[in-house]
KOLRO-456031 format. One record per residue (C-alpha): x, y, z; residue in three letters. Coordinates in Angstrom, 2 decimals. Example, Ala and Ser with C-alpha at 12.3 -4.5 7.8 and 13.67 -1.06 7.14 Angstrom:
% residues 2
{rec {12.30, -4.50, 7.80}, "ALA"}
{rec {13.67, -1.06, 7.14}, "SER"}
% end
This chain:
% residues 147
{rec {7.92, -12.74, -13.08}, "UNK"}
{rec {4.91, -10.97, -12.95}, "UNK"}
{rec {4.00, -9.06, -16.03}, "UNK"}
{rec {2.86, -4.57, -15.67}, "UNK"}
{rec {-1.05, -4.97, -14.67}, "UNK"}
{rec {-3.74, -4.40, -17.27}, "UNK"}
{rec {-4.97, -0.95, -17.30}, "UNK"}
{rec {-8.34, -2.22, -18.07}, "UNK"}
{rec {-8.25, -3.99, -14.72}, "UNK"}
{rec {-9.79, -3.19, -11.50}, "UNK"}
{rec {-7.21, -3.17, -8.63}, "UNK"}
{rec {-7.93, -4.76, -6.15}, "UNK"}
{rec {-6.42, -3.76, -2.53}, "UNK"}
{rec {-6.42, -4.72, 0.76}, "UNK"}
{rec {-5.74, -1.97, 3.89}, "UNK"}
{rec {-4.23, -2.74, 6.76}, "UNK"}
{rec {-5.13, 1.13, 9.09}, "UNK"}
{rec {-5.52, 0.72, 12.89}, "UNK"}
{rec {-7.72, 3.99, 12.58}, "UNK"}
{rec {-11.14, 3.20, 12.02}, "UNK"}
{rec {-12.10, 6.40, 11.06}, "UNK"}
{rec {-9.32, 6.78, 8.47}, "UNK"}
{rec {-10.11, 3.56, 7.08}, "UNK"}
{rec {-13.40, 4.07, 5.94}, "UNK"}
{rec {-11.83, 7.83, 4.63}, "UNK"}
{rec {-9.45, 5.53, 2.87}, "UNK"}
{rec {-11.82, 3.16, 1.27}, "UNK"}
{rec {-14.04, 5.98, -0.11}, "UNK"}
{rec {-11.13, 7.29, -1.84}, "UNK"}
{rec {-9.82, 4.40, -3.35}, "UNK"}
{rec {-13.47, 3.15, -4.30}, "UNK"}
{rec {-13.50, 6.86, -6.26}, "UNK"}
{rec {-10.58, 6.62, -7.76}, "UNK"}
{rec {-11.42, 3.51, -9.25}, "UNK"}
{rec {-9.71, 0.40, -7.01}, "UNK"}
{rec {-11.53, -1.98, -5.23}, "UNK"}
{rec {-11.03, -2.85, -1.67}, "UNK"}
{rec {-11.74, -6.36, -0.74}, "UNK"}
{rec {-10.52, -6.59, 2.60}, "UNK"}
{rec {-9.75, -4.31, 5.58}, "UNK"}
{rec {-7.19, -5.12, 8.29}, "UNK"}
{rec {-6.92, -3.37, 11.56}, "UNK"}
{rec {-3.35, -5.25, 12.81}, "UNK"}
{rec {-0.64, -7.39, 11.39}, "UNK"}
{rec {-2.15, -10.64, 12.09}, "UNK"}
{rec {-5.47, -9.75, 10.29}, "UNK"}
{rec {-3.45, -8.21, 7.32}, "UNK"}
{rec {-1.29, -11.51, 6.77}, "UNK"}
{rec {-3.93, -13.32, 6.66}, "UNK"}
{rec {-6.37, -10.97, 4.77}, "UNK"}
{rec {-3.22, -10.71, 1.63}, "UNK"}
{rec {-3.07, -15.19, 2.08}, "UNK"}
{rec {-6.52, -15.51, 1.35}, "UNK"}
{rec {-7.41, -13.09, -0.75}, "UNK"}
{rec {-3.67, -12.29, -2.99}, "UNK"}
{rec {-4.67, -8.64, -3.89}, "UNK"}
{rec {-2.84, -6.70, -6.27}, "UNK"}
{rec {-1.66, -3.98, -3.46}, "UNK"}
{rec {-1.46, -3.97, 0.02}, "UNK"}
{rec {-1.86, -0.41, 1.51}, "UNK"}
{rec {-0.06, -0.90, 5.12}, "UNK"}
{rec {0.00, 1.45, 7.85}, "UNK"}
{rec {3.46, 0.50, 10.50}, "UNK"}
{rec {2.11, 1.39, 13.30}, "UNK"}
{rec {-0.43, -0.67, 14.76}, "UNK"}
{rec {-1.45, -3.16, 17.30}, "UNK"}
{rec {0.46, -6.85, 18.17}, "UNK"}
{rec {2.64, -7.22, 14.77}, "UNK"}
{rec {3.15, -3.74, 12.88}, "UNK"}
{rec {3.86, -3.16, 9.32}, "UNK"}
{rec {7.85, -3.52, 9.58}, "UNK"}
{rec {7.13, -6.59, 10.71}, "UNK"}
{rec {4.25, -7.67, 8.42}, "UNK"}
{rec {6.57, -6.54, 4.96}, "UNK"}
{rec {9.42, -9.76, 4.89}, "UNK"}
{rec {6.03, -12.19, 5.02}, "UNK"}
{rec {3.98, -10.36, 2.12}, "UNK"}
{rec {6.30, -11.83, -0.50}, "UNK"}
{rec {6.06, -16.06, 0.64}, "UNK"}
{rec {2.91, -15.89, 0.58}, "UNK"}
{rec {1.63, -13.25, -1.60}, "UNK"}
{rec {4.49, -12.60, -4.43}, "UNK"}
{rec {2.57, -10.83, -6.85}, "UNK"}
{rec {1.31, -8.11, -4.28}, "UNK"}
{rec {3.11, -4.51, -4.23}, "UNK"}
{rec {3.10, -2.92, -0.73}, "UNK"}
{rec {2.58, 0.69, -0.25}, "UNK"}
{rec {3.00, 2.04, 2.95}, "UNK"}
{rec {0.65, 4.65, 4.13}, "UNK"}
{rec {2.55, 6.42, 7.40}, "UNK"}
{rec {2.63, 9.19, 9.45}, "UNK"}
{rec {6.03, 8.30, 10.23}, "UNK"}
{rec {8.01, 10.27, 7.91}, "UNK"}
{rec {11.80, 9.74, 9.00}, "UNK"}
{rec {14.05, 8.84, 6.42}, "UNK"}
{rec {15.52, 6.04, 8.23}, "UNK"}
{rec {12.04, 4.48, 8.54}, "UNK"}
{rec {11.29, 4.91, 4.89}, "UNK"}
{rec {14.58, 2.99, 4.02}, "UNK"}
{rec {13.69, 0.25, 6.70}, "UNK"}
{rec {10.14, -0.25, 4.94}, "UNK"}
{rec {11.49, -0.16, 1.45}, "UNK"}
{rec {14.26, -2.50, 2.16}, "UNK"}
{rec {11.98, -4.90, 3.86}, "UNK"}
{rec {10.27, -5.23, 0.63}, "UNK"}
{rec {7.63, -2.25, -0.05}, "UNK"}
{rec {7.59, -0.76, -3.25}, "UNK"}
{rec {6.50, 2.96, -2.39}, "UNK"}
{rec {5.94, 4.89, 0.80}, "UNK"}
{rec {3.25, 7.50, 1.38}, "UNK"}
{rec {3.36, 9.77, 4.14}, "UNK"}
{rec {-0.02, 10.44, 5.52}, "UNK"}
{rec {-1.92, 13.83, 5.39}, "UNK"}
{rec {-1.44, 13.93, 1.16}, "UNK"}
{rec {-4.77, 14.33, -0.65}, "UNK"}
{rec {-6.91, 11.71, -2.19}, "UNK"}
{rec {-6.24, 12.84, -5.55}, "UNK"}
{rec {-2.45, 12.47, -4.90}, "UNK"}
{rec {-3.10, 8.93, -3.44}, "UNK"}
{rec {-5.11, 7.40, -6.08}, "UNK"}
{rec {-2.23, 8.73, -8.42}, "UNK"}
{rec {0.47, 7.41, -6.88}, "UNK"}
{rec {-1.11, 4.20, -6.11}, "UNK"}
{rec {-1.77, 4.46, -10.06}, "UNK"}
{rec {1.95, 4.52, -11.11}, "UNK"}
{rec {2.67, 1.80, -8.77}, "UNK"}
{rec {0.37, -0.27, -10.31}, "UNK"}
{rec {1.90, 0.67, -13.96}, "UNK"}
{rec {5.49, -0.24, -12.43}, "UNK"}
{rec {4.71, -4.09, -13.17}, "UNK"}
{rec {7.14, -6.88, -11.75}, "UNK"}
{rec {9.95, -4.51, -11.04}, "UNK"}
{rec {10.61, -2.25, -8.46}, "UNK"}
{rec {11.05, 1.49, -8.75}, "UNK"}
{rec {14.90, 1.76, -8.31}, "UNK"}
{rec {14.34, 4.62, -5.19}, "UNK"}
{rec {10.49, 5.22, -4.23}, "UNK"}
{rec {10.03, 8.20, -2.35}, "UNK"}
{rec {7.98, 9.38, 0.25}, "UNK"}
{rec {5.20, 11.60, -1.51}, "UNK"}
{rec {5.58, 14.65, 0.21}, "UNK"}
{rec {3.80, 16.46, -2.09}, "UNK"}
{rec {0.88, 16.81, -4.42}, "UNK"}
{rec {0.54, 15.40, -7.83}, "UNK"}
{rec {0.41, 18.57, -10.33}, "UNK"}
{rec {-3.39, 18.55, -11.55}, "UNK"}
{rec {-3.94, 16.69, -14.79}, "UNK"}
% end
């Protein structure tokens, strides 16, 4: 199993956003808070084979997007990538939807329109999770207090 990731380490992250526009938005704030993208997906397809080649720590996934969408994407991540977490990034916030996505395999679910500061530090306690999975993620809803 894989062991809880190295605090001293540099994430590294891959998102999959069919927005261009939000992409870039989501790259700054992950680059802020301290992650490091190294590869940007705009479908499915391009995200499968993005997490093959490159085996980041997280995927960042968005379900809704062109030819194979993230519901569909989530049963591959773990052949070919087992040591990658999934976080969904959504606008679709329906509680059935969040239990599809978590049962097909992601590890936390974030509902668009949260703030950057909230993102990096839920995307921070993912990473401190380790191997296992968080017995009920939530959707984040709502902001992190300030620290």
């Amino acid at each position: 199993m894989a062991e809880a990731l190295d605090e001293t380490k540099t994430l590294r992250i891959v998102v999959a956003e069919d927005n261009r526009d939000l992409q870039q938005m989501i790259q700054m704030t992950l680059e802020v808070g301290g992650f490091k993208v190294v590869g940007q997906a705009y479908d499915g397809h391009e995200a499968l084979d993005l997490v093959r080649e490159l085996q980041p720590d997280i995927l960042i996934l968005d379900l809704h997007m062109p030819e194979l969408g993230g519901l569909e994407v989530l049963p591959e991540i773990e052949a070919i990538a087992p040591r990658c977490k999934v976080v969904v990034h959504s606008a679709i916030g329906a509680m059935f939807i969040t239990d599809s996505a978590l049962k097909a395999g992601a590890v936390a679910y974030i509902e668009k329109g949260v703030s950057p500061r909230s993102i990096v530090a839920h995307l921070n306690r993912v990473a401190m999770a380790g191997a296992s999975r968080p017995v009920r993620p939530y959707p984040l809803r709502h902001e992190y207090p300030a620290s």
